[in-house]
N, CA, C and O atoms as a GROMACS GRO file, in nm:
protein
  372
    1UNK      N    1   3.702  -0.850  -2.452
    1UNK     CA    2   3.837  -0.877  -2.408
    1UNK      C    3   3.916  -0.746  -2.408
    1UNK      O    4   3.924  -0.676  -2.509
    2UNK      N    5   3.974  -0.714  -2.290
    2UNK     CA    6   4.076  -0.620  -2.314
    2UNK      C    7   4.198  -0.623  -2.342
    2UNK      O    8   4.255  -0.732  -2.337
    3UNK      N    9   4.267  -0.509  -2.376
    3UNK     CA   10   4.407  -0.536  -2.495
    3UNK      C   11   4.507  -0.570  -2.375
    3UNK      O   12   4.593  -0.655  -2.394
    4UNK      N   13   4.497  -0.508  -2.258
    4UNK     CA   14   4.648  -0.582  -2.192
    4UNK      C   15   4.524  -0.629  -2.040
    4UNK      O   16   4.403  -0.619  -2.017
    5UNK      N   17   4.644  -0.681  -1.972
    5UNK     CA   18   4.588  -0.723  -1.804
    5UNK      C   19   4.508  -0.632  -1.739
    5UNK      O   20   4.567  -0.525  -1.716
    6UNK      N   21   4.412  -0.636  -1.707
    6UNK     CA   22   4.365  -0.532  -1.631
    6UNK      C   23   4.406  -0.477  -1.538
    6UNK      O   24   4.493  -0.556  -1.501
    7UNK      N   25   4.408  -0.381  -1.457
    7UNK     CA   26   4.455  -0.317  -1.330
    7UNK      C   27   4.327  -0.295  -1.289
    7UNK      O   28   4.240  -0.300  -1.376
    8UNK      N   29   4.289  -0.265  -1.149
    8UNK     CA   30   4.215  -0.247  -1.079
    8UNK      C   31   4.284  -0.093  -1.023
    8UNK      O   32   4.396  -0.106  -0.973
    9UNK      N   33   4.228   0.048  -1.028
    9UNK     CA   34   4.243   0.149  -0.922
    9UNK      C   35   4.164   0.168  -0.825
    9UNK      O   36   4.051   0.120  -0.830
   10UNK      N   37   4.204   0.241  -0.719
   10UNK     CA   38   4.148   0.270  -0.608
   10UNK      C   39   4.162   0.446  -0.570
   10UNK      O   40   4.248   0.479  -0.489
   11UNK      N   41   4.073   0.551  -0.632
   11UNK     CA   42   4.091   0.625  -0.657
   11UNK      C   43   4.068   0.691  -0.510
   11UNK      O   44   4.004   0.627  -0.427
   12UNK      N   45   4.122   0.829  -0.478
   12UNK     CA   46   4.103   0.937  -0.361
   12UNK      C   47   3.944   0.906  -0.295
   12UNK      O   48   3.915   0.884  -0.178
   13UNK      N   49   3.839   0.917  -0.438
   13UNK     CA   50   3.707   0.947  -0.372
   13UNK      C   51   3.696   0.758  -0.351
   13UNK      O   52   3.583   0.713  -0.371
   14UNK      N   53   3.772   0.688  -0.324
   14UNK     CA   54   3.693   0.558  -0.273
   14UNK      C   55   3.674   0.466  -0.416
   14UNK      O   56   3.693   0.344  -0.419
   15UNK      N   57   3.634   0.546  -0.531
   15UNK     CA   58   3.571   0.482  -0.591
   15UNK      C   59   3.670   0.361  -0.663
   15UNK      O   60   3.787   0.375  -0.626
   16UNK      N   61   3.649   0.229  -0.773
   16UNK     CA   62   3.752   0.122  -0.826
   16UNK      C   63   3.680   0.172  -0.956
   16UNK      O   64   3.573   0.226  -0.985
   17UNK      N   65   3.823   0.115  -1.035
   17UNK     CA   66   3.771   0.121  -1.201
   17UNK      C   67   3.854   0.007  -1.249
   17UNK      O   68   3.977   0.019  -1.249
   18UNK      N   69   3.810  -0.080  -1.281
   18UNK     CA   70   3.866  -0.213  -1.383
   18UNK      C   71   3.950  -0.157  -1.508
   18UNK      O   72   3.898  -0.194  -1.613
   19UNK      N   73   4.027  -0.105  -1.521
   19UNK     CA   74   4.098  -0.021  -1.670
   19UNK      C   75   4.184  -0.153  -1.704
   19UNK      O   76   4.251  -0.225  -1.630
   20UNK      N   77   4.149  -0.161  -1.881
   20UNK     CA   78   4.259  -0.239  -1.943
   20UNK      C   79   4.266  -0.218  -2.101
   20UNK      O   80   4.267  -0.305  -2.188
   21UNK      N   81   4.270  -0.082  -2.114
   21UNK     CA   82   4.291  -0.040  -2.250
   21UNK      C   83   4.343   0.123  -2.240
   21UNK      O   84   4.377   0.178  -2.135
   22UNK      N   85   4.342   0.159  -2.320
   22UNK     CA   86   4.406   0.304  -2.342
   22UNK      C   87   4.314   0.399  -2.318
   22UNK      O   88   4.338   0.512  -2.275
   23UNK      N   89   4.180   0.344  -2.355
   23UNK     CA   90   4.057   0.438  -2.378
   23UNK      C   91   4.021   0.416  -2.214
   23UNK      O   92   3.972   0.516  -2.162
   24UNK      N   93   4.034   0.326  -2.146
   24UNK     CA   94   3.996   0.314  -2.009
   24UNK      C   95   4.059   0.396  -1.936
   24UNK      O   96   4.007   0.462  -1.846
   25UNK      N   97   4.199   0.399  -1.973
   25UNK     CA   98   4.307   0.486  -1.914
   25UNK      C   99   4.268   0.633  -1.921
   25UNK      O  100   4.260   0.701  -1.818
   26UNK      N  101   4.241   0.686  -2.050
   26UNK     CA  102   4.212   0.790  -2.060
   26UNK      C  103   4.093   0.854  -1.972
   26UNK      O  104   4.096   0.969  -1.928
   27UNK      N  105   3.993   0.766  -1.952
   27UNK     CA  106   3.869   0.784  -1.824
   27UNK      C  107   3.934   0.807  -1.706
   27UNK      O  108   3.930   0.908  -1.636
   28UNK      N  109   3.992   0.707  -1.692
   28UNK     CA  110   4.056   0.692  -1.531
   28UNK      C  111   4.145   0.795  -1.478
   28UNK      O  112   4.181   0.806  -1.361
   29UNK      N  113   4.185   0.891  -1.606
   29UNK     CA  114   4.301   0.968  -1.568
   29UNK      C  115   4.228   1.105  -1.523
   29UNK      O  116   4.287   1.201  -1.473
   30UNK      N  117   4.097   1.099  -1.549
   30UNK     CA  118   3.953   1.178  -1.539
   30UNK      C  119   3.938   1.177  -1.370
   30UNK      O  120   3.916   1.263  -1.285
   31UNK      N  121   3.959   1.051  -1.370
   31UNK     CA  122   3.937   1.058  -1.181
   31UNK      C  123   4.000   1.116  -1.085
   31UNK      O  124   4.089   1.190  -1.128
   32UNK      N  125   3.988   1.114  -0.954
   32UNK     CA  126   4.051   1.155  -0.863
   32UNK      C  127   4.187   1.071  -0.806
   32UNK      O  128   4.198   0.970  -0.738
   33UNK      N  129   4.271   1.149  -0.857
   33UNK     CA  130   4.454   1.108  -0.833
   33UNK      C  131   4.488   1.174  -0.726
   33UNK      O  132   4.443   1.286  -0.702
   34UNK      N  133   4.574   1.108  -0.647
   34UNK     CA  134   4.653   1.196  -0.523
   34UNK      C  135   4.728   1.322  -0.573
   34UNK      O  136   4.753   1.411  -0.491
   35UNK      N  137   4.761   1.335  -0.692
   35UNK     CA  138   4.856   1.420  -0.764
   35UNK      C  139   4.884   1.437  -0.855
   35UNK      O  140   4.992   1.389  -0.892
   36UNK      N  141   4.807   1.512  -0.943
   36UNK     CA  142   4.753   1.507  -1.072
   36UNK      C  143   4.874   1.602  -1.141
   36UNK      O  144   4.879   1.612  -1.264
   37UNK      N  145   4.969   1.670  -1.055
   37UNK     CA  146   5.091   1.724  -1.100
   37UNK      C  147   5.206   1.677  -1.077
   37UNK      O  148   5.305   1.750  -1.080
   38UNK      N  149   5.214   1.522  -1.044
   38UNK     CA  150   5.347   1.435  -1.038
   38UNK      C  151   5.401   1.417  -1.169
   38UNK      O  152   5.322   1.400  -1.262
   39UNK      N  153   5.523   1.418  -1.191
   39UNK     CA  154   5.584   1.372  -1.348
   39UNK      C  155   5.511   1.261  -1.390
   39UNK      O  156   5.438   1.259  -1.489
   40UNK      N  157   5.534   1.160  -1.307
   40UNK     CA  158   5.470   1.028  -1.361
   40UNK      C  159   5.305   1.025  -1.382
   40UNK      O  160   5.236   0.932  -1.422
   41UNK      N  161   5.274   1.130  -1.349
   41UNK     CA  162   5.112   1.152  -1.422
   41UNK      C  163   5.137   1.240  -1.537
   41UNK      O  164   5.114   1.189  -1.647
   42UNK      N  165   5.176   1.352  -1.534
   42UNK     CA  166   5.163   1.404  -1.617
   42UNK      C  167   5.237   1.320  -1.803
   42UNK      O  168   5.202   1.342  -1.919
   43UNK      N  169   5.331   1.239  -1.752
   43UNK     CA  170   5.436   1.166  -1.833
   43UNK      C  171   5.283   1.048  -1.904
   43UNK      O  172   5.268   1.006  -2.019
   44UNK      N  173   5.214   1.029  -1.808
   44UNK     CA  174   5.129   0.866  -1.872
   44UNK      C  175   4.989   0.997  -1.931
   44UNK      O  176   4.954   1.007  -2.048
   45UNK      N  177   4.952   1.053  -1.855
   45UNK     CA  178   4.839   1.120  -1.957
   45UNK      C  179   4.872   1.180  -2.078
   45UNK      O  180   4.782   1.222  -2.151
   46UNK      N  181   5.020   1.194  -2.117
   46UNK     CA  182   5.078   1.283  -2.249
   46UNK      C  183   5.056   1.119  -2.330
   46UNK      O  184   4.968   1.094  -2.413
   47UNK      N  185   5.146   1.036  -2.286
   47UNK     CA  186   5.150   0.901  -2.371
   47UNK      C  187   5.009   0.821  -2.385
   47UNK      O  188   4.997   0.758  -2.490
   48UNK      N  189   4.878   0.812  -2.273
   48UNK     CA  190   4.746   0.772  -2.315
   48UNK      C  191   4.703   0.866  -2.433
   48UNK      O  192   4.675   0.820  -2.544
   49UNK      N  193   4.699   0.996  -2.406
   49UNK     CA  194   4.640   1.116  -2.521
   49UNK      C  195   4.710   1.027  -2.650
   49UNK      O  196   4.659   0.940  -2.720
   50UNK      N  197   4.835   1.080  -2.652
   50UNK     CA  198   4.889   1.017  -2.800
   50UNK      C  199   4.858   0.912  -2.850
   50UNK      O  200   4.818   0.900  -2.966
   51UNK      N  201   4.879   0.783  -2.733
   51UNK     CA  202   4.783   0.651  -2.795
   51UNK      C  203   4.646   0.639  -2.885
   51UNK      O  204   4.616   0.578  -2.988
   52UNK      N  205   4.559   0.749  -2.774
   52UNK     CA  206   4.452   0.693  -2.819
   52UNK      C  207   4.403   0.851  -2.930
   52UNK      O  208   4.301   0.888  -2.988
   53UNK      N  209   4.525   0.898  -2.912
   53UNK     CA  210   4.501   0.951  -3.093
   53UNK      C  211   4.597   0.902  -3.191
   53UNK      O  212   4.630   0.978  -3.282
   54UNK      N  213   4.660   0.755  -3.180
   54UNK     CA  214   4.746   0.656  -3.267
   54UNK      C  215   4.821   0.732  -3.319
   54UNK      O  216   4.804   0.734  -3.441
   55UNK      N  217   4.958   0.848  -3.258
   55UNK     CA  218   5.056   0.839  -3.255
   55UNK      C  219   5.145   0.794  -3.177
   55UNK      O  220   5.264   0.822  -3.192
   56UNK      N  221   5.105   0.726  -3.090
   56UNK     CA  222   5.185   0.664  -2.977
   56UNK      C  223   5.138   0.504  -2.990
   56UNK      O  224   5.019   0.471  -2.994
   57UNK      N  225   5.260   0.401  -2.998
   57UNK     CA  226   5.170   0.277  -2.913
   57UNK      C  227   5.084   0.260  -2.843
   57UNK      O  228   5.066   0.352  -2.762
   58UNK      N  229   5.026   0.188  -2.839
   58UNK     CA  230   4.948   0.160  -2.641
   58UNK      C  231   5.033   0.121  -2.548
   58UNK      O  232   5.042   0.185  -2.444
   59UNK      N  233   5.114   0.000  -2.572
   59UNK     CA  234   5.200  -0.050  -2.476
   59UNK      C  235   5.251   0.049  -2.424
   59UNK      O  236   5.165   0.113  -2.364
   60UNK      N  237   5.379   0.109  -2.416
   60UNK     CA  238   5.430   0.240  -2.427
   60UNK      C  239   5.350   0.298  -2.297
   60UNK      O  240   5.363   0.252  -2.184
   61UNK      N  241   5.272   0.400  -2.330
   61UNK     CA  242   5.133   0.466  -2.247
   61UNK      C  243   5.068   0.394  -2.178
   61UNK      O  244   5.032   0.448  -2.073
   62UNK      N  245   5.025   0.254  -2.197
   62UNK     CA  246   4.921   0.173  -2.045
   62UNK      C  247   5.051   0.153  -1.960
   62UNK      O  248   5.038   0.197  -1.846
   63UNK      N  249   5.214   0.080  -1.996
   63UNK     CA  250   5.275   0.088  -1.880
   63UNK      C  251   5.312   0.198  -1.784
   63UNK      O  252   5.307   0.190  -1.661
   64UNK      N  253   5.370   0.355  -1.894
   64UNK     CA  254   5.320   0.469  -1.866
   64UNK      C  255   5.257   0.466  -1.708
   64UNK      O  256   5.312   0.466  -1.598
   65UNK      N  257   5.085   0.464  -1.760
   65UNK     CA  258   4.984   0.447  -1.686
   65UNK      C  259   5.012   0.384  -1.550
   65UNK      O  260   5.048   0.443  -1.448
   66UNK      N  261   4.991   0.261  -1.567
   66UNK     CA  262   5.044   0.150  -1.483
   66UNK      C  263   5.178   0.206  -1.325
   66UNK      O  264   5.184   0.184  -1.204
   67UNK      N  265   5.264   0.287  -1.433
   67UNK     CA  266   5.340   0.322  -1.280
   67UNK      C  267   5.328   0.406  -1.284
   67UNK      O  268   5.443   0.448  -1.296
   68UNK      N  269   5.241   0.518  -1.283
   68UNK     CA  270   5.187   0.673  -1.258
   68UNK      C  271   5.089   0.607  -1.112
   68UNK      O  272   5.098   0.654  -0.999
   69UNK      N  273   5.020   0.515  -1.143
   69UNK     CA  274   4.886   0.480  -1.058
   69UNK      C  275   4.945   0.382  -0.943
   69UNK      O  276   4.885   0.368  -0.837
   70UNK      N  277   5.102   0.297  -0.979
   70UNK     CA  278   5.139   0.241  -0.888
   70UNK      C  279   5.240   0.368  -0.779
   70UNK      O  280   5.263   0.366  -0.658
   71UNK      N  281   5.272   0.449  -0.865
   71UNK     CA  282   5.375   0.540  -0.752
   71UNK      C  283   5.273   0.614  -0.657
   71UNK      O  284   5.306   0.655  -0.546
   72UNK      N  285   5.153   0.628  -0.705
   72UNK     CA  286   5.039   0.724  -0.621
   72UNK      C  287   4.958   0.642  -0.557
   72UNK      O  288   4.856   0.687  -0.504
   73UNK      N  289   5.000   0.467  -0.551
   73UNK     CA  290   4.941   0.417  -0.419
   73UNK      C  291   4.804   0.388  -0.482
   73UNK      O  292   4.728   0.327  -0.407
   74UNK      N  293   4.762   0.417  -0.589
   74UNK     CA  294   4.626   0.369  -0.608
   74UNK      C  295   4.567   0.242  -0.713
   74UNK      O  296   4.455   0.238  -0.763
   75UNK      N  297   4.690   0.134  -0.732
   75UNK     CA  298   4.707   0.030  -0.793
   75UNK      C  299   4.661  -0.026  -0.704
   75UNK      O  300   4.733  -0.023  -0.604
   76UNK      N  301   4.499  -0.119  -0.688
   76UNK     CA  302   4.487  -0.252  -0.612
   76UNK      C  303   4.543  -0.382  -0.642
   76UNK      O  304   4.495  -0.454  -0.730
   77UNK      N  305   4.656  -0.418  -0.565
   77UNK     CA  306   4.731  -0.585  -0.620
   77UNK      C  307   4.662  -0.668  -0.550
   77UNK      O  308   4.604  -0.662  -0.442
   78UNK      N  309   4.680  -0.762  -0.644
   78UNK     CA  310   4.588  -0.858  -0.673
   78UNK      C  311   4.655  -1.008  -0.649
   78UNK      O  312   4.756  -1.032  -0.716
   79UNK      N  313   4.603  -1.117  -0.551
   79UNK     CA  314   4.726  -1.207  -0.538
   79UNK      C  315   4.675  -1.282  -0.710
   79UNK      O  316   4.568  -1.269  -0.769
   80UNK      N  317   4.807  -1.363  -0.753
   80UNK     CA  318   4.795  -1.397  -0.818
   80UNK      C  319   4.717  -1.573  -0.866
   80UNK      O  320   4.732  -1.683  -0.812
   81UNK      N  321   4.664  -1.545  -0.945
   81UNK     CA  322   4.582  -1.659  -0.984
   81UNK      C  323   4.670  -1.797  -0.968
   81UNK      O  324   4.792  -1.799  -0.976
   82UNK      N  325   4.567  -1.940  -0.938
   82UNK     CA  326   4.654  -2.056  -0.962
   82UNK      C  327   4.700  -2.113  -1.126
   82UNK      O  328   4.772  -2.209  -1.154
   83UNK      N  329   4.651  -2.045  -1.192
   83UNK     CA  330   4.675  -2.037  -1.306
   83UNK      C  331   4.822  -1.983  -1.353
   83UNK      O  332   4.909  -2.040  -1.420
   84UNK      N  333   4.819  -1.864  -1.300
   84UNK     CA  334   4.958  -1.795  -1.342
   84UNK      C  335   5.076  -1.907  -1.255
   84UNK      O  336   5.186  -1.930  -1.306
   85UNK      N  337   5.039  -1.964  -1.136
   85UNK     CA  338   5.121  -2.019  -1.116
   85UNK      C  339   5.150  -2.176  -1.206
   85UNK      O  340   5.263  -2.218  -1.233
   86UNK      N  341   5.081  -2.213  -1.225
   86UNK     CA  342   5.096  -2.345  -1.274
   86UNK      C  343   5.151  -2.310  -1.444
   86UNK      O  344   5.219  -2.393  -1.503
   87UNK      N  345   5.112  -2.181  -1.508
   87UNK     CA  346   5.192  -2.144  -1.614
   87UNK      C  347   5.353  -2.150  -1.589
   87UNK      O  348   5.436  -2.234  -1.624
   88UNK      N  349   5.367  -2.022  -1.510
   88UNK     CA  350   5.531  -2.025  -1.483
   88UNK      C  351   5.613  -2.147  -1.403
   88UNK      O  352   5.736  -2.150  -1.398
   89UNK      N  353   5.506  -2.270  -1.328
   89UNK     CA  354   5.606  -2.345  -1.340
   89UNK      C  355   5.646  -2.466  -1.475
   89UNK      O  356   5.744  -2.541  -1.471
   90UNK      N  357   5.552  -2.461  -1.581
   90UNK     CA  358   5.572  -2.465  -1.685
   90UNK      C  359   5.677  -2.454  -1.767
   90UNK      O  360   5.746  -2.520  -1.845
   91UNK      N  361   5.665  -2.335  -1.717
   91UNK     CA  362   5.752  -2.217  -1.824
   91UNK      C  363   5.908  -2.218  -1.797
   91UNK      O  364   5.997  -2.185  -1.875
   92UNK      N  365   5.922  -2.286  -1.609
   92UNK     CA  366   6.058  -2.283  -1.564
   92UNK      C  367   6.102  -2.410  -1.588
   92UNK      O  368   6.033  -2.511  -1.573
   93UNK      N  369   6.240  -2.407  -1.632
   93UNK     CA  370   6.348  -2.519  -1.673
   93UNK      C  371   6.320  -2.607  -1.528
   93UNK      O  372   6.382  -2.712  -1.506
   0.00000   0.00000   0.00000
C-alpha cells in the first residue's frame, strides 16, 4: 500500500512511473522533467530530500511534488473512479 494516492507521470523520454510515496518521488525526480530548473522543481526536490531524510513531513513534499509535475504537464489525470463518486455523494448534505 502506498502512503498517499498515487500519481501516474509521463516523463519527456515517454516513459510512466506509478509514484506514491516520498521514496518514489525521490526516483522520479531522477527522471526526465521538462525543467529541472523551474522553482517548483527545484522547491519539491529540496522538500522530497528532507522527507525522506525525516526532517520534513511527507505530506508537505509529495504535494510539493504533485504540483512541480502538474505545472510541467507531466501529471497523467485520471477520470475518476465510480467509487469516489458514490463516496462524495455520501459525503454531500
Amino acid at each position: 500500500m502506498t502512503a498517499f494516492m498515487p500519481l501516474t507521470l509521463r516523463f519527456c523520454d515517454n516513459k510512466t512511473m506509478l509514484v506514491g510515496s516520498v521514496a518514489d518521488a525521490a526516483t522520479a525526480l531522477r527522471h526526465q522533467w521538462p525543467d529541472k530548473t523551474a522553482p517548483a522543481y527545484l522547491e519539491a526536490a529540496r522538500l522530497v530530500r528532507l522527507a525522506v531524510e525525516g526532517t520534513c513531513c511527507p505530506r508537505p513534499a509529495f504535494e510539493a511534488f504533485r504540483e512541480a509535475a502538474r505545472q510541467q504537464g507531466i501529471l497523467v489525470a485520471k477520470p475518476r473512479s465510480r467509487a469516489h463518486e458514490w463516496l462524495d455523494a455520501a459525503a454531500s448534505p
